[in-house]
C-alpha positions as CSV (number, residue, x, y, z in Angstrom):
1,X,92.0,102.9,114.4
2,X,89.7,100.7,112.6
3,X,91.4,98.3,110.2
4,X,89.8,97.7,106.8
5,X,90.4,94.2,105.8
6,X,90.5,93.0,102.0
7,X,91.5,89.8,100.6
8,X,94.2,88.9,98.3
9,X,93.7,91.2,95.2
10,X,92.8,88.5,92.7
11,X,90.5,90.8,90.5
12,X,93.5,92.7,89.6
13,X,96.1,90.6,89.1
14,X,93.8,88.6,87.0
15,X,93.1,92.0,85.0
16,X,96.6,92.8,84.5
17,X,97.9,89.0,83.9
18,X,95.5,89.5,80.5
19,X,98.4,91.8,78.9
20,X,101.9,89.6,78.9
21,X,104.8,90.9,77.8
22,X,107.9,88.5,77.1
23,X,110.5,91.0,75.7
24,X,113.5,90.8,77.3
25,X,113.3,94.7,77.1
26,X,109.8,95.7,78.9
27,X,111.5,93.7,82.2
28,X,112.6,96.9,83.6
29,X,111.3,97.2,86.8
30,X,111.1,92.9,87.9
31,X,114.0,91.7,85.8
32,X,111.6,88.7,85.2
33,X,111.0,86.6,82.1
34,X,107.7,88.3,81.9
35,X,105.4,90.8,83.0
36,X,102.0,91.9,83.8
37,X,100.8,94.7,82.5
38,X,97.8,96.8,82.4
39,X,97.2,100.4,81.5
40,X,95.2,102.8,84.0
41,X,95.0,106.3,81.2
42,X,98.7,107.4,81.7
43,X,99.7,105.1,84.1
44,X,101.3,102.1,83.9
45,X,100.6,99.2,85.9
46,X,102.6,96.5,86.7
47,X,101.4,93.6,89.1
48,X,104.7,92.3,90.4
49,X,107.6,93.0,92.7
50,X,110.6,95.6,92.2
51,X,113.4,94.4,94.5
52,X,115.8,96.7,95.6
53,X,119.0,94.2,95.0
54,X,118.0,94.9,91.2
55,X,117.2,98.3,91.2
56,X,120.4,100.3,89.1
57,X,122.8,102.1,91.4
58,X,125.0,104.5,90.4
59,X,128.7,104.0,91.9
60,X,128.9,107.4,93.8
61,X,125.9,109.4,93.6
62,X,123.0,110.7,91.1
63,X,124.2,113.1,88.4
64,X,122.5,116.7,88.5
65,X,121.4,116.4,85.0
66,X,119.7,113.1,85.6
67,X,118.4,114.3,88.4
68,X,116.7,117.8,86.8
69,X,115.5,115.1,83.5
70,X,113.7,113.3,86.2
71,X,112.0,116.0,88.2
72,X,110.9,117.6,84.9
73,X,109.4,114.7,83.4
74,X,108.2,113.1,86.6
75,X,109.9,109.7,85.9
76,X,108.1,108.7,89.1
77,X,106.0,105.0,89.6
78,X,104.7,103.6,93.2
79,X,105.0,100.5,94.6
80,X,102.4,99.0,97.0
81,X,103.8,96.2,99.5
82,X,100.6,94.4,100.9
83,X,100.6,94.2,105.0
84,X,99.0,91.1,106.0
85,X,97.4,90.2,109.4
86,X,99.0,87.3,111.0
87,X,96.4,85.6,112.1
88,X,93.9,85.5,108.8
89,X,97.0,85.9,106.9
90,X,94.3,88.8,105.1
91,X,95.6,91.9,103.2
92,X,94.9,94.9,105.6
93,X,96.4,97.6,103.9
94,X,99.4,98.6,101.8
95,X,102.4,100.3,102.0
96,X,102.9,103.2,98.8
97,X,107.0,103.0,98.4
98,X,108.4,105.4,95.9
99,X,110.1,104.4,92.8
100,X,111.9,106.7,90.3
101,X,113.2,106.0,86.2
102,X,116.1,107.3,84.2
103,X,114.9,108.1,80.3
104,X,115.8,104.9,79.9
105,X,113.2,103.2,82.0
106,X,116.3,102.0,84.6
107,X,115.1,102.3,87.7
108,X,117.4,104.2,90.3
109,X,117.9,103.3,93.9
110,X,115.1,106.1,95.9
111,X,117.9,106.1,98.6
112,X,120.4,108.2,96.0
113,X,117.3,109.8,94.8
114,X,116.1,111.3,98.2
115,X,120.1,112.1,99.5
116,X,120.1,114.1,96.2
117,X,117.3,115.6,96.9
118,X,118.4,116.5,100.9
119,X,121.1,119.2,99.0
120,X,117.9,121.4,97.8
121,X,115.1,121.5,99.9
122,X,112.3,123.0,97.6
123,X,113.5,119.9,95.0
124,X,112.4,117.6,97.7
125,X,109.8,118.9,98.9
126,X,107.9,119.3,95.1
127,X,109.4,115.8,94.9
128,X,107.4,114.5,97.5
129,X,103.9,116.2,96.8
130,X,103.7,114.6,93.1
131,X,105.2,111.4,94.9
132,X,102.4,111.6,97.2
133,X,99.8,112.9,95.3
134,X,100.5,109.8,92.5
135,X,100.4,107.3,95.6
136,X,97.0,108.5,96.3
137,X,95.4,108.3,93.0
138,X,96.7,105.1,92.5
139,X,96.1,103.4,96.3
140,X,94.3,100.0,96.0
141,X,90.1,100.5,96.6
142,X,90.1,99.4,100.1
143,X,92.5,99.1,103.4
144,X,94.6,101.1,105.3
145,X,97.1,103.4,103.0
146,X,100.5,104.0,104.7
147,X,102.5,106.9,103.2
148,X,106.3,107.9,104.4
149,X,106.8,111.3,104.6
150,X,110.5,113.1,105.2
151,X,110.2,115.4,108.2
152,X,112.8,117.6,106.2
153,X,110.5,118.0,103.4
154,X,107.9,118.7,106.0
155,X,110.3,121.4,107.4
156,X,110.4,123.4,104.2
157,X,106.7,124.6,105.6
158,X,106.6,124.0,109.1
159,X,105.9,127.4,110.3
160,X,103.5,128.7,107.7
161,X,100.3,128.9,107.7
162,X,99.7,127.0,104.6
163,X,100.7,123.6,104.7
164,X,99.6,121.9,100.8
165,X,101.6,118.6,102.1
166,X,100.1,117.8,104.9
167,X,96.5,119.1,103.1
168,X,97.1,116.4,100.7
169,X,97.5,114.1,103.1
170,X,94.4,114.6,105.4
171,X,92.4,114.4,101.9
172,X,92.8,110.2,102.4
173,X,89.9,108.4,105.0
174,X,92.2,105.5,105.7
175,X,95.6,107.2,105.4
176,X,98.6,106.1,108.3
177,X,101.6,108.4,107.7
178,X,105.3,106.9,108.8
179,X,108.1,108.8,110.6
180,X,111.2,106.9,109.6
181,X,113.4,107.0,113.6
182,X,115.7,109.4,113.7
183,X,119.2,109.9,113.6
184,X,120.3,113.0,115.5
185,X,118.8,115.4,118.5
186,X,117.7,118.1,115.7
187,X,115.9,114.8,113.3
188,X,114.2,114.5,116.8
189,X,112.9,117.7,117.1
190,X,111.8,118.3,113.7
191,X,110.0,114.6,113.8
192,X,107.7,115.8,117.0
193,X,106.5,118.6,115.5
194,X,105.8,116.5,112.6
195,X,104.0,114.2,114.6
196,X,102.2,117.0,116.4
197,X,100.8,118.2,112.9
198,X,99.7,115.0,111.7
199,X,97.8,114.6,114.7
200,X,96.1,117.8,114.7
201,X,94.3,116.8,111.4
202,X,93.4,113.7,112.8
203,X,96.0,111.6,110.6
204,X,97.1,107.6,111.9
205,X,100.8,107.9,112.5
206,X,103.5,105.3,112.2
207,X,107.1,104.8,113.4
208,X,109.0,103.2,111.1
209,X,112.0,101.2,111.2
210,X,112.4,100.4,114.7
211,X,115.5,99.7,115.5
212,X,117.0,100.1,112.4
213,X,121.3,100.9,112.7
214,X,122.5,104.3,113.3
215,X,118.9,105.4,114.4
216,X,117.6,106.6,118.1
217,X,114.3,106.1,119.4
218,X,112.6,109.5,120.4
219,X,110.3,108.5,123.5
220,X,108.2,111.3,122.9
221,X,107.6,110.2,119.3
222,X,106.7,106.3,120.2
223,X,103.9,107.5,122.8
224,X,102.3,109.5,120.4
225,X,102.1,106.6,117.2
226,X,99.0,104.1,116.5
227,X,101.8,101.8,114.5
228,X,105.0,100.3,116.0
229,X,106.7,99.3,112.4
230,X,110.2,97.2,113.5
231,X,112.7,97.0,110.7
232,X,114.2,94.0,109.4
233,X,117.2,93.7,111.0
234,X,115.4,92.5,114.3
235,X,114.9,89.3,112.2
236,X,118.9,88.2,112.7
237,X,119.1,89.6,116.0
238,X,116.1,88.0,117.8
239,X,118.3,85.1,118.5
240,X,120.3,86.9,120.8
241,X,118.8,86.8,123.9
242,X,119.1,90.6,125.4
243,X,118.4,91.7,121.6
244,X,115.2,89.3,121.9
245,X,113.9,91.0,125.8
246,X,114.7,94.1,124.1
247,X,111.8,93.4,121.4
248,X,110.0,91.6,123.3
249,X,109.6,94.5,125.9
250,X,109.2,97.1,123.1
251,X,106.1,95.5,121.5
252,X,104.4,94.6,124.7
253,X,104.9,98.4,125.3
254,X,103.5,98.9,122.0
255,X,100.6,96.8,122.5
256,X,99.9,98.7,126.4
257,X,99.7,101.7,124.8
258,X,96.9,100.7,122.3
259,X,98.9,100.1,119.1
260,X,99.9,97.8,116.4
261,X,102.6,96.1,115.7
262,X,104.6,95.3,112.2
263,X,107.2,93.7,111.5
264,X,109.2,94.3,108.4
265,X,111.4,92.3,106.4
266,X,109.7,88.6,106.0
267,X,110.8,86.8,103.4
268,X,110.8,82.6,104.6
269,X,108.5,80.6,106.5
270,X,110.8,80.9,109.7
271,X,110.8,84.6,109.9
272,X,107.1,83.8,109.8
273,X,107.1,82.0,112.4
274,X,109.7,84.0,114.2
275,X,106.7,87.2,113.8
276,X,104.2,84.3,115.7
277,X,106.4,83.8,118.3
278,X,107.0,87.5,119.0
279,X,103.5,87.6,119.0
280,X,103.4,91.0,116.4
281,X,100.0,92.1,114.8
282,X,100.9,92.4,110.9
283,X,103.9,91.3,108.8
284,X,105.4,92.6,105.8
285,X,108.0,91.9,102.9
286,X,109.3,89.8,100.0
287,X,107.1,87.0,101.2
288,X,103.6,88.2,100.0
289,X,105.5,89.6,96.7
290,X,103.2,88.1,93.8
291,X,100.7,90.4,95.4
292,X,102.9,93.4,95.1
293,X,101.7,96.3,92.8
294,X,103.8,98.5,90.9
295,X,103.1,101.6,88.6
296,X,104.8,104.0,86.7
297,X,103.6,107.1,85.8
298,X,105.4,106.9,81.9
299,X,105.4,104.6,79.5
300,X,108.5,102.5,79.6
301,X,109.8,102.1,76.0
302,X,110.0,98.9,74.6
303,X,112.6,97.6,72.5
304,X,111.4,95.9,69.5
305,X,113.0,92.5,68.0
């Protein structure tokens, strides 16, 4: 795969850093003192970082009626994590993360959204495709785009001949789709086909969170990817010493078989350093977050004084 380098997106964040906002109220998504914003027609731009220890989770799960208010008005927004080469320390490409709103502007947790989503599969599935489709009309002008796609919304059409999903996807020239690692034989399955699909239309693929708790590695899955993407956890366990051959082995395995290698989760200088040593392609997290782009799809309302 050929990467598409781009430096540091200074155009833009000088574009949106024009429009500041100090009320206490338009801080929805950053929970920062202020924000920068910049309007794109009907979407809403904002160049900073949504961390997921802020975002609003509900105690148990997502109500039905929240949920149905935010399918129908597509309370949906996109953020895009920059992943940076480690040797030019260059923006490559960017990750498009989902991001959903109550009618309140609160942002909710994607991780309730999506298990709320699991109980009906035709929700998810329409879910995904405007998720999808707004990541792709709003992906930064150059670099590589990595999407995540749910195999199980993938399954909803797996055996038919019409597949608008995956036609969506194949649409992109620089596009590398993610298969999150599984957690069960039957995720397993379902993920191979997946991967098959993708690669019949010529699309990059990704595994994603490698290594991640409570997952399992499908062999047939990581022979098949152009991206080896190692979640964050590894970061705390690379100081154990079989924990370290362990990645150690599995990126130089990576790297034999032709493919990159990312690894998730940097936030300090040491886990910098730590990616150096393990001698991984491309890094990625809350490190390179003033160059993290976020965007609604609907206006937030503002409070006013």
């Amino acid at each position: 795969m050929v990467e598409e380098k781009s430096a540091l997106p200074q155009q833009a964040l000088q574009a949106a850093s024009q429009t500041q906002v100090s009320d206490p109220a338009a801080n929805w998504a950053t929970g920062s003192a202020t924000a920068s914003l910049k309007w794109h027609g009907n979407i809403y731009k904002m160049f900073s970082s949504i961390f997921d220890r802020q975002i609003h989770v509900h105690p148990t799960h997502l109500a039905s009626t929240l949920l149905l208010d935010l399918m129908r008005q597509q309370r949906y927004g996109v953020e895009y994590q920059p992943i940076v080469e480690l040797k030019s320390q260059e923006i490559m490409g960017h990750e498009a993360l989902a991001r959903f709103y109550s009618a309140d502007c609160q942002p909710l947790a994607p991780k309730m959204v999506f298990n709320a989503l699991h109980r009906s599969p035709l929700s998810l599935y329409q879910v995904e495709f405007d998720i999808k489709r707004l990541q792709l009309e709003n992906a930064p002008g150059s670099g590589t785009l990595f999407v995540n796609l749910d195999p199980d919304a993938y399954a909803v059409t797996a055996d038919e001949a019409d597949e608008p999903l995956l036609t969506l996807l194949s649409h992109h020239n620089s596009m590398v789709v993610e298969i999150i690692e599984d957690t069960d034989v039957s995720d397993a399955h379902l993920s191979q086909q997946l991967v098959r699909a993708l690669a019949a239309r010529g699309i990059c693929l990704a595994l994603d969170d490698i290594g991640a708790p409570n997952s399992v590695i499908s062999l047939d899955v990581m022979m098949k990817v152009d991206w080896f993407k190692f979640d964050r956890s590894w970061l705390a366990r690379a100081h154990n010493s079989r924990a370290r051959a362990a990645l150690l082995h599995l990126i130089a395995f990576a790297h034999e078989c032709g493919g990159k290698v990312i690894l998730e989760g940097v936030e300090h200088e040491h886990d910098l350093a730590l990616a150096r040593a393990l001698g991984v392609d491309c890094v990625q997290g809350f490190l390179y977050r003033d160059h993290f782009i976020s965007i609604a799809k609907t206006q937030p309302r503002m409070r006013t004084a």
